[in-house]
TORKOL-4160 file (C-alpha; in steps of 0.2 Angstrom, whole numbers, padded with zeros to 4 digits, m for minus):
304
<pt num="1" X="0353" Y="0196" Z="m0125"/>
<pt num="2" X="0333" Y="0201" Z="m0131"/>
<pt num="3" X="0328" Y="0188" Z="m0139"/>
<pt num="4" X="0315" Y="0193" Z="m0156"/>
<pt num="5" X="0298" Y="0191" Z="m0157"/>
<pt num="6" X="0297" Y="0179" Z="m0170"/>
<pt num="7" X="0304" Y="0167" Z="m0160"/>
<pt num="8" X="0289" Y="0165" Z="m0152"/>
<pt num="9" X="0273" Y="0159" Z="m0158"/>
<pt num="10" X="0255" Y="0165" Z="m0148"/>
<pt num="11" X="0246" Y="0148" Z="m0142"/>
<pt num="12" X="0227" Y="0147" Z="m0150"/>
<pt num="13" X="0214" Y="0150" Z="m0136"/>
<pt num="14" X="0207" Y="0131" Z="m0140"/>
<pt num="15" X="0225" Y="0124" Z="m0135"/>
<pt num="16" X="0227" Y="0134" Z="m0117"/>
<pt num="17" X="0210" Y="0126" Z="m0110"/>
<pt num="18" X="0213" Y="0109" Z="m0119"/>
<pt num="19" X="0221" Y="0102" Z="m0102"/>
<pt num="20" X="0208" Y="0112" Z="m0089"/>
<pt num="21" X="0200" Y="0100" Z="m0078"/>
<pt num="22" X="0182" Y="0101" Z="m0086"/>
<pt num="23" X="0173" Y="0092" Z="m0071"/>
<pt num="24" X="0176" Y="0093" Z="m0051"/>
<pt num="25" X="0183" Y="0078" Z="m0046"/>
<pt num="26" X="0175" Y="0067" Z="m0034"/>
<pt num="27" X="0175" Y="0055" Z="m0021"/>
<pt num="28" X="0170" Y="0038" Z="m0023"/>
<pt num="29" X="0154" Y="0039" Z="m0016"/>
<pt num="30" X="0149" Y="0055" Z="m0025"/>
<pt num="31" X="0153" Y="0045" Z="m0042"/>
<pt num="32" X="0144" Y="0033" Z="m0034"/>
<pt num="33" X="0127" Y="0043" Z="m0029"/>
<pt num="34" X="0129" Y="0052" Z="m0048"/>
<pt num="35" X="0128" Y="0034" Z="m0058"/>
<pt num="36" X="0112" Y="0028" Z="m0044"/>
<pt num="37" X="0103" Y="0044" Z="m0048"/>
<pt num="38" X="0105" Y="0038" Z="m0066"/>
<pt num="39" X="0096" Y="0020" Z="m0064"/>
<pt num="40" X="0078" Y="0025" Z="m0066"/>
<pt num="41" X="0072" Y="0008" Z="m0055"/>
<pt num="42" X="0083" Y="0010" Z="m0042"/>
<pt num="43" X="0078" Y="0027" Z="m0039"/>
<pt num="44" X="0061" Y="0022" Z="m0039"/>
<pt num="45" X="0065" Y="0007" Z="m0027"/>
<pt num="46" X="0072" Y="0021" Z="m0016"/>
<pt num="47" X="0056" Y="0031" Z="m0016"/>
<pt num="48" X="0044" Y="0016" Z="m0013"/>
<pt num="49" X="0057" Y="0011" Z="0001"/>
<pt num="50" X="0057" Y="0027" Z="0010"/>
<pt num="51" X="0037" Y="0028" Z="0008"/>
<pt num="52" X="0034" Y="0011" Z="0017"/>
<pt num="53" X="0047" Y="0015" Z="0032"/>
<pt num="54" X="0036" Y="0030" Z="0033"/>
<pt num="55" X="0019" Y="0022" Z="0033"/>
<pt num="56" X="0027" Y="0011" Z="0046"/>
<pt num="57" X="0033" Y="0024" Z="0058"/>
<pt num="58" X="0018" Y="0035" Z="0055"/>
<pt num="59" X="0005" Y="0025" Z="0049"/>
<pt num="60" X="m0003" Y="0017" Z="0064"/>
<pt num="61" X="m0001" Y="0036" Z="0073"/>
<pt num="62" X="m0012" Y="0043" Z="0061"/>
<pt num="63" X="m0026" Y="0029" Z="0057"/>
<pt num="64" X="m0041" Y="0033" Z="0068"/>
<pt num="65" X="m0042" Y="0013" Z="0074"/>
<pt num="66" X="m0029" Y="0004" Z="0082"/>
<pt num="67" X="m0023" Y="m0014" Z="0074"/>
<pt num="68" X="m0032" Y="m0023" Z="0090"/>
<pt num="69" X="m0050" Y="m0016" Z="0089"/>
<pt num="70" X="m0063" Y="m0029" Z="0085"/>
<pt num="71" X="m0080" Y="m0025" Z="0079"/>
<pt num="72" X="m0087" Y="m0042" Z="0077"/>
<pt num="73" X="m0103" Y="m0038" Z="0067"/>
<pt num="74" X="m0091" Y="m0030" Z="0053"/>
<pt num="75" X="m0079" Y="m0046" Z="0052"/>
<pt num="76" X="m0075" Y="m0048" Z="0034"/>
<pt num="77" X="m0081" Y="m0033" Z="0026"/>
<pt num="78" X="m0076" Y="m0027" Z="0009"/>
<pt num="79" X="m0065" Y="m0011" Z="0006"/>
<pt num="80" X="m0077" Y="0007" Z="0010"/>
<pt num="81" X="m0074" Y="0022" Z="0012"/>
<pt num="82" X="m0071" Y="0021" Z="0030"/>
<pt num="83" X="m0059" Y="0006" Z="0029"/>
<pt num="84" X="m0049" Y="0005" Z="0012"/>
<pt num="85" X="m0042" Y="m0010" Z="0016"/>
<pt num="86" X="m0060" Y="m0019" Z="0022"/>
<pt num="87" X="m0059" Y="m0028" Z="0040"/>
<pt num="88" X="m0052" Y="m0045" Z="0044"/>
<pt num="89" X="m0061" Y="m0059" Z="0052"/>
<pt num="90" X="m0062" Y="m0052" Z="0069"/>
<pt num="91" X="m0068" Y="m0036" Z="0063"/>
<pt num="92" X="m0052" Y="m0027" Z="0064"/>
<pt num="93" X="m0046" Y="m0013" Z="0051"/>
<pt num="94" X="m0034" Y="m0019" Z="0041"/>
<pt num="95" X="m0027" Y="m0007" Z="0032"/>
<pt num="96" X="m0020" Y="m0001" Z="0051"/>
<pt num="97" X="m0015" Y="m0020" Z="0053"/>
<pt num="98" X="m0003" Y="m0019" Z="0036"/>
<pt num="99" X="0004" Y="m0004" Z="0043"/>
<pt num="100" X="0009" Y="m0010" Z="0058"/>
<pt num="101" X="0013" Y="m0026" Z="0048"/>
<pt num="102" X="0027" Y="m0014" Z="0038"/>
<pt num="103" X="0032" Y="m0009" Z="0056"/>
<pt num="104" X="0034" Y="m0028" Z="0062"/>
<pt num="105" X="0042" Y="m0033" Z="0048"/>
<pt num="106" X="0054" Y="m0020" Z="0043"/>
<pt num="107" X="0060" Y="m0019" Z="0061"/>
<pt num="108" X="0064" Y="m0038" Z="0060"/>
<pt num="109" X="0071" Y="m0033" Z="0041"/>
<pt num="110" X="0084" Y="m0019" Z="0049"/>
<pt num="111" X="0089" Y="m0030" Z="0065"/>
<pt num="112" X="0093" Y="m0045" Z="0056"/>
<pt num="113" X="0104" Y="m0034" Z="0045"/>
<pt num="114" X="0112" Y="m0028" Z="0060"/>
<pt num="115" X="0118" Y="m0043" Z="0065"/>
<pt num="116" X="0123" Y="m0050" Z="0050"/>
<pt num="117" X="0133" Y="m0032" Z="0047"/>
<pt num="118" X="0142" Y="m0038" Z="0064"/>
<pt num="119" X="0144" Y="m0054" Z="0064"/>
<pt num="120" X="0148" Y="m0059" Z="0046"/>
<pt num="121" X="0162" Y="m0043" Z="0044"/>
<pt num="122" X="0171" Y="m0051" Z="0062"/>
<pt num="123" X="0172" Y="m0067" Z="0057"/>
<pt num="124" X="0175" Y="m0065" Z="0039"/>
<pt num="125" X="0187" Y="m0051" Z="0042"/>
<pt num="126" X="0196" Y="m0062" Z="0054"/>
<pt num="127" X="0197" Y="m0077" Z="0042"/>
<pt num="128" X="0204" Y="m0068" Z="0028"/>
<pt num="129" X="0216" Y="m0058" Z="0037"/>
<pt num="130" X="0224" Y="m0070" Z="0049"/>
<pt num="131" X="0225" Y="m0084" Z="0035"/>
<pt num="132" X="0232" Y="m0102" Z="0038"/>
<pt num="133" X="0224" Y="m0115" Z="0049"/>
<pt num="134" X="0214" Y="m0102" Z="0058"/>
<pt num="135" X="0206" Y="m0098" Z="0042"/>
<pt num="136" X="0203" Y="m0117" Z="0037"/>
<pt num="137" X="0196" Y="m0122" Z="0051"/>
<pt num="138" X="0184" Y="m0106" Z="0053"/>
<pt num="139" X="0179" Y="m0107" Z="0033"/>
<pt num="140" X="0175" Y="m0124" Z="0036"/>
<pt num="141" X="0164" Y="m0121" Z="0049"/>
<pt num="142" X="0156" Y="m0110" Z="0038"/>
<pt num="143" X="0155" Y="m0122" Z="0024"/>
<pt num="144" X="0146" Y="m0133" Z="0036"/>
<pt num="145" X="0134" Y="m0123" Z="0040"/>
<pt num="146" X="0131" Y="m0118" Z="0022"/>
<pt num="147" X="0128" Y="m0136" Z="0016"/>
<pt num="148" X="0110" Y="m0138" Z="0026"/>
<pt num="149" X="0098" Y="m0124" Z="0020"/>
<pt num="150" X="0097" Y="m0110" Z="0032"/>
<pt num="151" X="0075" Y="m0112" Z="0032"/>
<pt num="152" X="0078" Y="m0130" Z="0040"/>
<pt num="153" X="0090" Y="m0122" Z="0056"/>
<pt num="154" X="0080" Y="m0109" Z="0059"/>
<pt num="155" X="0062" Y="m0118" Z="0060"/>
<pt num="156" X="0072" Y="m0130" Z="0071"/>
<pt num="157" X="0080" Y="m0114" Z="0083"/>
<pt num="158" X="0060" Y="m0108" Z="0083"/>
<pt num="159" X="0053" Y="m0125" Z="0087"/>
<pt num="160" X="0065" Y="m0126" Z="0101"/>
<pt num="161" X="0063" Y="m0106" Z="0107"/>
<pt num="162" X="0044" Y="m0104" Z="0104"/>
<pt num="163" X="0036" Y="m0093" Z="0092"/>
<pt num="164" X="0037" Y="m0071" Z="0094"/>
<pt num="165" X="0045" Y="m0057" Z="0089"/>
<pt num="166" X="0063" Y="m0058" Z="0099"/>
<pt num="167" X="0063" Y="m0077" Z="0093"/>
<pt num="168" X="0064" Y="m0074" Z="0075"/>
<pt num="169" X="0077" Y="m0063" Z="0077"/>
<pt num="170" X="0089" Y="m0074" Z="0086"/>
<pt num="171" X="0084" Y="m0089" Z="0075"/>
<pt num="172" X="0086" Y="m0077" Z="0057"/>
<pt num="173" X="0100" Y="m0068" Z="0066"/>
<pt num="174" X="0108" Y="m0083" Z="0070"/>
<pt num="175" X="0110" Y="m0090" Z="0053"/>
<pt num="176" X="0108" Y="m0075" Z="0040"/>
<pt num="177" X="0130" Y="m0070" Z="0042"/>
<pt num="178" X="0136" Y="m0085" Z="0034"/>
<pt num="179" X="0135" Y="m0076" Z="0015"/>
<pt num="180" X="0141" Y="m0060" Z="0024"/>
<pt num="181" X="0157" Y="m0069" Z="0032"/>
<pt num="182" X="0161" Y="m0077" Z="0015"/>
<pt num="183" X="0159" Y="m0058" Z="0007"/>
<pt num="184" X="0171" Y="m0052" Z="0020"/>
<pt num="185" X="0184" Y="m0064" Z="0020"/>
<pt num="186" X="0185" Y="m0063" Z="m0001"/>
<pt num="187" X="0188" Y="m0044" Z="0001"/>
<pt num="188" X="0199" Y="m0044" Z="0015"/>
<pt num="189" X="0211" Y="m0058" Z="0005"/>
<pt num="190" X="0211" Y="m0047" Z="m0009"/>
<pt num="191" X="0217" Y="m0032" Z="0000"/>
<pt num="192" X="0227" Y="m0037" Z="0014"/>
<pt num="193" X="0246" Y="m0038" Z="0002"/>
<pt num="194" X="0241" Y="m0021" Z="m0003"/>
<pt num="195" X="0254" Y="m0007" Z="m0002"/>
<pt num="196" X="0241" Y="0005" Z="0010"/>
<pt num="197" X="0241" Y="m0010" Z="0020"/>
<pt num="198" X="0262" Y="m0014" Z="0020"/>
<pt num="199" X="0263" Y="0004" Z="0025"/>
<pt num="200" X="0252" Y="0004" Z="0039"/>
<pt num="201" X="0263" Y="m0011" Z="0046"/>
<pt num="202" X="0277" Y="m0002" Z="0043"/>
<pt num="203" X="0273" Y="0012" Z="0053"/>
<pt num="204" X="0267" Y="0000" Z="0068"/>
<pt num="205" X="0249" Y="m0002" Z="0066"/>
<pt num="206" X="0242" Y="m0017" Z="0076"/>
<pt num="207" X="0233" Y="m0031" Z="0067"/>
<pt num="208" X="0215" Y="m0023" Z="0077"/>
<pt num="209" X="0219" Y="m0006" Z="0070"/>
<pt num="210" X="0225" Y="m0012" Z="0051"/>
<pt num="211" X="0207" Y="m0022" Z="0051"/>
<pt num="212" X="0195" Y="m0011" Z="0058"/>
<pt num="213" X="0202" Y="0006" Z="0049"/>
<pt num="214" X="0210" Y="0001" Z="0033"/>
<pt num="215" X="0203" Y="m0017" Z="0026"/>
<pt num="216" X="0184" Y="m0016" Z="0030"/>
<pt num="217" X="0181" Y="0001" Z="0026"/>
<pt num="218" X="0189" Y="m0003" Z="0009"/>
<pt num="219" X="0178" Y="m0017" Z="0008"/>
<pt num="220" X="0163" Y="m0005" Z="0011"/>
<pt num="221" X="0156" Y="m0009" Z="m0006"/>
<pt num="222" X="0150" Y="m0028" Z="m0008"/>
<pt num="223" X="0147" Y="m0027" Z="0011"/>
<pt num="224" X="0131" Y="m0014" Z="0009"/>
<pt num="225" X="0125" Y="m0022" Z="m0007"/>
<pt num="226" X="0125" Y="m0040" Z="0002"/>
<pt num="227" X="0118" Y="m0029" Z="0018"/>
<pt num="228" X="0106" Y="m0021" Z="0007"/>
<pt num="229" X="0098" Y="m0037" Z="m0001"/>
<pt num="230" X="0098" Y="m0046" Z="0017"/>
<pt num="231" X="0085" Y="m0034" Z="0023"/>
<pt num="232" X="0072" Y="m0041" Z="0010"/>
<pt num="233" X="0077" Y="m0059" Z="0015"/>
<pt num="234" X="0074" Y="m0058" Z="0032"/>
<pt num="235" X="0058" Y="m0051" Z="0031"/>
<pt num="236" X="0051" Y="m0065" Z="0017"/>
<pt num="237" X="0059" Y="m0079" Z="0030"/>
<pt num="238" X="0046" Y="m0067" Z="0044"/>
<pt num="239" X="0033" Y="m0069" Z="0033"/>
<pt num="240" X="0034" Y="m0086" Z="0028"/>
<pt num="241" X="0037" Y="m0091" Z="0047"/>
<pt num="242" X="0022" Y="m0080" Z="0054"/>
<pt num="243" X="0012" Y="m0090" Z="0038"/>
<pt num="244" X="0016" Y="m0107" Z="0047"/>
<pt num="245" X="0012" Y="m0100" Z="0063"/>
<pt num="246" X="0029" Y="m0101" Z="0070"/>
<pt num="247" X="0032" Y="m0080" Z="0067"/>
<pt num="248" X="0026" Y="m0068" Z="0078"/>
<pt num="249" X="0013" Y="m0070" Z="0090"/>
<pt num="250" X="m0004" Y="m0064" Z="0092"/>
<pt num="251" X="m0010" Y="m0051" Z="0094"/>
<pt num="252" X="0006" Y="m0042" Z="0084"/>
<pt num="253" X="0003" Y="m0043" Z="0065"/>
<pt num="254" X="0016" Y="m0044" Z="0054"/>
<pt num="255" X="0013" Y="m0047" Z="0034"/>
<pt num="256" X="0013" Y="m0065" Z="0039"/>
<pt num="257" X="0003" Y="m0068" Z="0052"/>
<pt num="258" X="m0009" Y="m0056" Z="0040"/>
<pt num="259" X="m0010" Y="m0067" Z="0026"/>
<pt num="260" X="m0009" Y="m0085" Z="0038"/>
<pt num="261" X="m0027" Y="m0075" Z="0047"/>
<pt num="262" X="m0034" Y="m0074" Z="0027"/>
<pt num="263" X="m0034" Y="m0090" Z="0023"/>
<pt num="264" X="m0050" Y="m0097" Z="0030"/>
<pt num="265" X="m0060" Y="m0083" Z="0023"/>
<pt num="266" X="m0049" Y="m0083" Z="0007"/>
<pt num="267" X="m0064" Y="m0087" Z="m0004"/>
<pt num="268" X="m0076" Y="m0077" Z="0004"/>
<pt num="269" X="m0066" Y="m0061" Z="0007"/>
<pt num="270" X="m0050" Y="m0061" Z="m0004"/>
<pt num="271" X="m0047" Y="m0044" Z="0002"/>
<pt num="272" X="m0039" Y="m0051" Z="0015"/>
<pt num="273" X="m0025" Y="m0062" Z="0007"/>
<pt num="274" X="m0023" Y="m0048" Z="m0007"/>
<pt num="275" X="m0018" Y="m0034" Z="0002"/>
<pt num="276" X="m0003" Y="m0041" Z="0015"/>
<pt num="277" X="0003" Y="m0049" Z="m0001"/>
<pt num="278" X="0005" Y="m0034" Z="m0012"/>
<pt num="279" X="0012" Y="m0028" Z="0002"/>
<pt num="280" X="0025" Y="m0042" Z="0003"/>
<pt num="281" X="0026" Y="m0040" Z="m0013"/>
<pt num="282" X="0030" Y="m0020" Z="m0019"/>
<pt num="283" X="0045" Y="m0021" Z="m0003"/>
<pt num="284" X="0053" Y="m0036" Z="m0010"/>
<pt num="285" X="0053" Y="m0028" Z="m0028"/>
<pt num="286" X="0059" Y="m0011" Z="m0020"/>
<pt num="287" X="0074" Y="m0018" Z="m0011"/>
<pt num="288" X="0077" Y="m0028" Z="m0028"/>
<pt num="289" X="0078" Y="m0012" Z="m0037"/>
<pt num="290" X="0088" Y="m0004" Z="m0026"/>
<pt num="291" X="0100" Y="m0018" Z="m0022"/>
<pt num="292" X="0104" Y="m0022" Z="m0042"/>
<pt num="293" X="0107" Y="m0001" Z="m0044"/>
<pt num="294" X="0118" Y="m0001" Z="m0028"/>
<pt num="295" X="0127" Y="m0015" Z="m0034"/>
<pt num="296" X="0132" Y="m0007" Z="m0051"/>
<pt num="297" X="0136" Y="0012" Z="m0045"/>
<pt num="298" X="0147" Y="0004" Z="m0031"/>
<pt num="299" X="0156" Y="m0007" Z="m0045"/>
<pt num="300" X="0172" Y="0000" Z="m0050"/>
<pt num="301" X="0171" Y="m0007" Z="m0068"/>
<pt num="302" X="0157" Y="0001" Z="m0071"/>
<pt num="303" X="0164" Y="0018" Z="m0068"/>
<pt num="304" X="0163" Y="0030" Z="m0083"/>
């Protein structure tokens, strides 16, 4: 039987491409690049962080003085032409000194970071996934340790170690996982009575394998923001160690250790404070930035 033609009716062009796909669908770190390109001071934070690893890394190769020379009869010289930054009390050039400063202290940054990455995602992860006592008794622990502030453990593991730059590692290292681990365990507790992980059960996965490849990397998000926004912590505990003179030790220079050398001459030669400071300064603001754009382009409800 042919059927008529009126029985048909032509669909309008607008109505055929009404349920096209109008966007390429993308992962959720591509959304999540797209919406931190969108956050003007976290792109900026970004620039300003990547410029400052580079001064670090190249800087001190491409100053013409080394951070140890002394000329004694320039100590505490304004900034010239020669030297921007002026000269410290020993006659030193300081603007090499604040870049090897940005070496000193971002390494100390990015090493700490490490270890609370390591540390704090083990234990945590642990806690949260094996529950019960084991949990109780390893949260409390935690708890512990968070009651009495982290600045008062760390000063007492560096009176006990002595000053340097393998020191404040261990003594921030030692005490910078606790928020990590309480990140962890939230996220793993959240996810662990998920249907992804039932199934992987199901098919015979261990407890190692259901951790490690289904629950931390779904946990990826809060664990680099809190990751992120540790690196700037650890280097203002550096600094404020170096300013007490339990920091690194002469004749390394951190941005402490800079700005505990400027205060005899502070009034005389304020040049010497001012600079060390900014720099403290313009990093803490850049990993703020870029922390708080992280945060929100990794946050599911802030998808669009």
């Amino acid at each position: 039987m042919e059927l008529a033609e009126n029985y048909f009716e032509r669909l309008p062009k607008e109505e055929k491409t009404s349920e096209e796909i109008v966007r390429p669908s993308m992962t959720f770190w591509q959304d999540a690049w797209r919406r931190l390109r969108k956050n003007r001071l976290a792109m900026i934070g970004m620039y300003v962080l990547i410029a400052i690893i580079l001064i670090a890394i190249f800087g001190p190769m491409i100053s013409p003085y080394t951070y140890s020379d002394q000329t004694l009869s320039m100590a505490n010289q304004p900034p010239s032409s020669a030297h921007p930054f002026g000269m410290d009390n020993l006659g030193r050039d300081l603007m090499t000194r604040v870049f090897y400063g940005a070496r000193i202290s971002l390494s100390i940054g990015f090493i700490v970071a490490a270890c609370t990455l390591v540390i704090g995602i083990l234990y945590g992860g642990i806690s949260g996934y094996v529950g019960g006592m084991v949990d109780t008794v390893m949260m409390r622990i935690v708890d512990v340790l968070y009651i009495i502030p982290s600045t008062l453990y760390v000063i007492l593991l560096m009176l006990i170690i002595g000053p340097g730059f393998n020191s404040v590692i261990i003594a921030l290292g030692a005490t910078s996982w606790l928020g990590m681990a309480r990140q962890v365990r939230g996220q793993v507790l959240s996810l662990k009575e998920q249907e992804f992980v039932l199934a992987a059960k199901a098919l015979g996965a261990d407890s190692r394998r259901i951790l490690l490849r289904h629950l931390i990397p779904n946990s990826l998000g809060p664990i680099i923001v809190v990751a992120t926004m540790q690196i700037p912590n650890a280097i203002f505990n550096e600094a404020f160690l170096s300013f007490i003179g339990l920091g690194v030790s002469a004749p390394e220079a951190s941005w402490g250790v800079l700005c505990n050398d400027a205060l005899p001459a502070l009034r005389t030669a304020p040049h010497e404070l001012f600079f060390p400071a900014l720099a403290i300064t313009i990093t803490m603001l850049a990993f703020s930035f870029f922390g708080d754009g992280l945060r929100d382009a990794l946050d599911p409800k802030m998808r669009k």
